[in-house]
N, C-alpha and C positions, 0 to 999 in steps of 0.2 A: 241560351247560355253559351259560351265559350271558353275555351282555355286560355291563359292569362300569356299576355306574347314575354313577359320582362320571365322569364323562369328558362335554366340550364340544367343539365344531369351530367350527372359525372360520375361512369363505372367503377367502381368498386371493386367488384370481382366478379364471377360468372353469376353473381347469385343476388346482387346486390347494387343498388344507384343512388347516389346521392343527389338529390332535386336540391336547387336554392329558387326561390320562388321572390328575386329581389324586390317585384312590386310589394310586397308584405314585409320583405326580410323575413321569411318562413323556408327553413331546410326541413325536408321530410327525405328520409331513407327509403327506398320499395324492393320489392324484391321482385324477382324477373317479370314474374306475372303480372304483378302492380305496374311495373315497367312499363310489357307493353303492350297493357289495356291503357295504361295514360296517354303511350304514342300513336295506337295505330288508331284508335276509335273517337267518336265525336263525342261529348257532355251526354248527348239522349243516349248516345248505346253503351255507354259507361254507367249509366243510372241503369239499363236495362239488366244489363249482364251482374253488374254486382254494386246494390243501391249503399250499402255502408259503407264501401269505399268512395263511392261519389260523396257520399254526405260531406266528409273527410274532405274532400278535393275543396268542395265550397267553403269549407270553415278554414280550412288555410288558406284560402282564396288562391290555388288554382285553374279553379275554375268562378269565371264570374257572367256578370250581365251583360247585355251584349252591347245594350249605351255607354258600357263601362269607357272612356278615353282615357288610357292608360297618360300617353304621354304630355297629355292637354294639363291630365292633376300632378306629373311631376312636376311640369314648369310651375303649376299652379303652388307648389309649395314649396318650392324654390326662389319665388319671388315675397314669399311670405320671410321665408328666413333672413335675404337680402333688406327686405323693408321693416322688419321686428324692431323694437324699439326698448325691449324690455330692458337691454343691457344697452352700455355707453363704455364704446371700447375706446383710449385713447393707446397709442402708440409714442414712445418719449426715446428719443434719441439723447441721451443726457449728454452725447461727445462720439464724434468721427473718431477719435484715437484709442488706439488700441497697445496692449502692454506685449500683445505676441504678434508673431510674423507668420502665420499660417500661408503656406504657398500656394494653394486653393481658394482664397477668400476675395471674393468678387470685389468686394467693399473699394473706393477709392478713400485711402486714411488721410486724416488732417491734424496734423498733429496740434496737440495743446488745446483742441475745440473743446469750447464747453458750455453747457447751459447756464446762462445767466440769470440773475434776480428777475433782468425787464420780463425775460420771458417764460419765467415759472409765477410770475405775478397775471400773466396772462392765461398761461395755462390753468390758474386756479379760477380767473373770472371766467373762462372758457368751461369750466364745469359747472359753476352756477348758472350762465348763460342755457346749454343745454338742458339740464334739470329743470329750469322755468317753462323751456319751450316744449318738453316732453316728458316730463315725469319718470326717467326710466328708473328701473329697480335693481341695477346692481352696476358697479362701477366697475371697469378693468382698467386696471392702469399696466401696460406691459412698457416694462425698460430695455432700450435696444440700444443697439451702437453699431460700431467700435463694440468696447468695452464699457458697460453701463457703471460699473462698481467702481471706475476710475473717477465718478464723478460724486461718491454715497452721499454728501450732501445734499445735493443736490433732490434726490432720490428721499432723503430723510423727510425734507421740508415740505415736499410734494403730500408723499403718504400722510404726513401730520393732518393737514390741512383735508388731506381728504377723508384719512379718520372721522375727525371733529365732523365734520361737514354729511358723511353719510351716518353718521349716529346718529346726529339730530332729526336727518329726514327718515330713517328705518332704511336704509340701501345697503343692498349688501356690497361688501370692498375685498377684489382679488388684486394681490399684489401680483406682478407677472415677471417676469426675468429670464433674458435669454443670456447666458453669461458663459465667461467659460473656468470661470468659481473658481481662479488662481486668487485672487484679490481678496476672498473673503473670510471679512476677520469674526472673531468672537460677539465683541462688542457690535456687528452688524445684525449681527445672528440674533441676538438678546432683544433688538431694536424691532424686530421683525415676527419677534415670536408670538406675540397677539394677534399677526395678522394673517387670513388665507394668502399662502403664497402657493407659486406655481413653481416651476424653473424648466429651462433646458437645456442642457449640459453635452455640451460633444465630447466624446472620447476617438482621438486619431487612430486609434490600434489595442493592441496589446502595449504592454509597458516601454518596452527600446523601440516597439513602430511609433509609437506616440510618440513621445520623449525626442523621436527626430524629425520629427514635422512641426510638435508646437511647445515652443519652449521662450521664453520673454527674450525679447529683441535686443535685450539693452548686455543680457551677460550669457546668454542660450542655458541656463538652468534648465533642468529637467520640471515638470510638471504633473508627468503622471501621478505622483504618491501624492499632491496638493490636491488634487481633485477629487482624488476617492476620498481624501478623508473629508474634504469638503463637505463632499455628497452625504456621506454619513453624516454628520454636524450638520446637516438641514435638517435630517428626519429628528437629529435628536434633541436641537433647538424649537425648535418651529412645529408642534403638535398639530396643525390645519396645514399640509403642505402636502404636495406632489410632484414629484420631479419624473420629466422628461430625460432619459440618457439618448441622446443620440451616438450612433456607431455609424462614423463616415468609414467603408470599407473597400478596399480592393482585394484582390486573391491572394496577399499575402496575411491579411489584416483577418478573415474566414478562413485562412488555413489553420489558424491559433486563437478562434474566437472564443474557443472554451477559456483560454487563461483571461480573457474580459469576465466572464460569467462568473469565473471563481472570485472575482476583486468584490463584485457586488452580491455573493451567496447572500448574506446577512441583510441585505436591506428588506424592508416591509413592501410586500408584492402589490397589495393596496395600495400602496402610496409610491410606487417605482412602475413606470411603464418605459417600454425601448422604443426607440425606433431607427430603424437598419436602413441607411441610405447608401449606397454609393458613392465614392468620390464625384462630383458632377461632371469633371474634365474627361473621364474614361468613361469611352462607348459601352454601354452593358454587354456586346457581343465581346469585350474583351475580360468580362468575368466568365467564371467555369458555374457553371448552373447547379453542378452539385453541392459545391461548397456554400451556395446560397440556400440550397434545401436544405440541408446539415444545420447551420448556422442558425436557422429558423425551426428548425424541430431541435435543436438542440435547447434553444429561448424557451421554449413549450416543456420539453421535458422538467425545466430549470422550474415551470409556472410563471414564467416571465413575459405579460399580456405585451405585445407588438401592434401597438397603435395604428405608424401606419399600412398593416395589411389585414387590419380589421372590415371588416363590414356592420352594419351602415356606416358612412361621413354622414355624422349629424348637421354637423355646421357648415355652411359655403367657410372659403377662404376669406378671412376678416376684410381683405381688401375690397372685398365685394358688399359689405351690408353698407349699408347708406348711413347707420349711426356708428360710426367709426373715424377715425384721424389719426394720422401720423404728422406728428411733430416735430420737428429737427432742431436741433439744438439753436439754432439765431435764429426759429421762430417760422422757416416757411415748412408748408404745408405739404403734404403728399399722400397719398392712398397705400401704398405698397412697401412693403421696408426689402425687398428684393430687386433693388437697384442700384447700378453701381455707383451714381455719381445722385447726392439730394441739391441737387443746384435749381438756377433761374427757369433750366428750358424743363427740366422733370416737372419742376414742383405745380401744383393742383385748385392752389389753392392762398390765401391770408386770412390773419388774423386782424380783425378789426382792435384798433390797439386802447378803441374806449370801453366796449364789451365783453370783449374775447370773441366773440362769435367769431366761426370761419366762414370767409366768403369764398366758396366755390370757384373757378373757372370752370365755368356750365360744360365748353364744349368737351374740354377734357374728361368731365364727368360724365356725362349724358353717355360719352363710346363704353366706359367700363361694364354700366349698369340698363342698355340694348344693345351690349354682346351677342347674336346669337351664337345659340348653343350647335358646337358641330354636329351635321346628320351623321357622322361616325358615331357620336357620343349616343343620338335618341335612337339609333336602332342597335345598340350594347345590350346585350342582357342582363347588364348591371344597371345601368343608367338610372335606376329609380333610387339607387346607394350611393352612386356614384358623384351624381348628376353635374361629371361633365368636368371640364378644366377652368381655371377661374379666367375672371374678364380678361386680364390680361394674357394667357395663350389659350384664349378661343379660336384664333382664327386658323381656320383647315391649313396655313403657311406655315405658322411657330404652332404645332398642337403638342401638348403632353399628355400622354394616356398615362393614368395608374397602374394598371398592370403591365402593359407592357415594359414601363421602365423599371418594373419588378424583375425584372429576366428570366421569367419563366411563363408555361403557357396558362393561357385561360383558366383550364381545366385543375391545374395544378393549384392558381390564383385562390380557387374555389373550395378545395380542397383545406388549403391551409387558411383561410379564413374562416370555415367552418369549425377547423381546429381551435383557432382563436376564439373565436365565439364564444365554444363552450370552455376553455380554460378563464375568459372573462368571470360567466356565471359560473364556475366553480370556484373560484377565488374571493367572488364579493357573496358570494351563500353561504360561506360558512362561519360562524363567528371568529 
């Protein structure tokens, strides 16, 4: 037997350590003693000295067998999620153009683009096409842009058809939407309400930090109060729905993050998760690391589960599973919707225009999907939650770690994921 290499501790206090045991996703607390009889001694003289806590070690796997290849069965299931076929995600760019001017926004806009009849007539043989060749069981339609709700038609005609279509075969249908839910009216809301939606929704700040970064381009109107109430009008429209609130922050944005929390007190915690990123343009050494701890126990306090500094990542990065496509509005093809330009030299891929089927560009494909994964990432003590940065910044040149773009240390990382954890199963336990 041996002990398990994917496992960290983290002191507590003189008397007390918190174990995350990532190959299991198992946290056990010890106390000094437990401590360190786990560190100083081998599996046999830990069975010797005290056999019911070895027992313990085993059943949270701890401790295990010594063929065990920790990192052999990460990849190994890793490549299972990548290749999984149960869902059929597609990606729809309904229009490059957008109604705000966000000064942050990688996107290169095009004004007036929009998805046309040719190629939502495609998109629709493009899903029977799939479903014949793989059966899969639940559909994801996610709408990207620009601004996706500039195009709702568009959008309406889609879900129609893929309503009808996965009734008939028994598939389940998630609407998806990354929007920034200036645009959305009543009569969308109504349109939507039979169906599982998602959303994710940025908030620039508090209300005058927001309000002056993103505000429609055409008269600079404010935004802030369109959104909240938006937000609420999803959960109250739309009964099968979950919304994502992203908070893009810098040190001014975490110096007042409570007056965010108070706009959203009222929403349903079940159906409302955050996730706290950083402006991308500012270096994380130029955030203040308390006001990132604060801001994050402050979300916890609220019961407001924080996505991304949960532990496990169940799912690779969509761009990585092999049953997935991005769509762009005149029809070519791409993996990735985190790019700036969807043109001739990005794009991935066509649509065969008597099937739908998508015909690959193999070689483009082939590098995304024998990635190797960095040796920074396989010797992490997360890596088995983690498992690593998606295809596109694998390489040890462009890497991004998850915690470290957190701005704070490992130990800290570990600490508030733990917290998350259990504010998760506190909030879905109870009726």
């Amino acid at each position: 037997m041996k002990k398990v290499y994917y496992c960290s501790d983290v002191k507590i206090n003189e008397n007390a350590y918190l174990y995350y045991n990532s190959f299991k996703n198992s946290f056990m607390i010890m106390n000094a003693i437990k401590h360190s009889l786990y560190k100083e001694y081998s599996p046999e003289k830990i069975c010797d000295i005290d056999n019911n806590f070895y027992k313990i070690l085993i059943e949270e796997g701890f401790i295990i067998e010594d063929d065990v290849d920790e990192t052999a069965i990460i990849e190994y299931y890793k490549l299972l999620k990548k290749f999984d076929t149960y869902q059929y995600h597609i990606v729809i760019n309904t229009t490059l153009d957008c109604n705000l001017n966000c000064w942050y926004c990688y996107e290169s806009k095009i004004e007036g683009s929009l998805l046309n009849n040719n190629v939502i007539d495609l998109i629709k043989k493009n899903i029977i096409e799939k479903y014949n060749e793989c059966c899969f069981k639940e559909l994801k339609i996610s709408f990207f842009g620009g601004e996706p709700l500039m195009n709702f038609d568009s959008i309406k005609n889609i879900l129609s058809f893929s309503k009808e279509f996965t009734s008939q075969n028994k598939i389940n249908l998630i609407a998806d939407f990354t929007t920034n839910a200036t645009l959305l009216k009543d009569n969308q809301l109504k349109f939507l309400k039979d169906f599982t939606c998602f959303f994710q929704i940025t908030l620039d700040g508090y209300e005058t930090k927001h309000n002056k970064i993103r505000f429609y381009k055409d008269n600079h109107k404010r935004t802030y109060r369109t959104i909240i109430e938006n937000i609420y009008k999803i959960q109250e429209y739309i009964e099968n729905s979950k919304i994502w609130i992203r908070i893009n922050f810098d040190n001014k944005t975490l110096e007042r993050f409570s007056e965010i929390l108070d706009d959203l007190s009222l929403l349903d915690r079940k159906k409302t998760f955050l996730i706290i990123r950083k402006i991308w343009q500012i270096p994380i050494d130029k955030i203040k690391k308390g006001l990132i701890l604060e801001s994050i126990q402050l979300s916890i306090n609220k019961k407001f589960f924080i996505d991304n500094f949960a532990l496990p990542r169940y799912e690779p990065c969509f761009a990585d599973r092999l049953n997935q496509v991005l769509i762009n509005y005149d029809g070519k093809i791409f993996k990735c919707s985190t790019i700036e330009n969807f043109d001739d030299l990005n794009s991935e891929g066509s649509l065969c225009e008597e099937t739908g089927k998508v015909i690959w560009d193999t070689n483009k494909i082939a590098k995304k999907f024998t990635a190797k994964t960095p040796d920074k990432c396989r010797l992490c003590k997360i890596f088995p939650v983690c498992k690593g940065p998606c295809g596109k910044n694998s390489s040890e040149d462009f890497f991004s770690c998850m915690y470290e773009n957190a701005g704070f240390n490992f130990d800290e990382y570990i600490m508030y994921a733990y917290k998350i954890n259990n504010l998760l199963f506190d909030i879905f336990s109870k009726n």
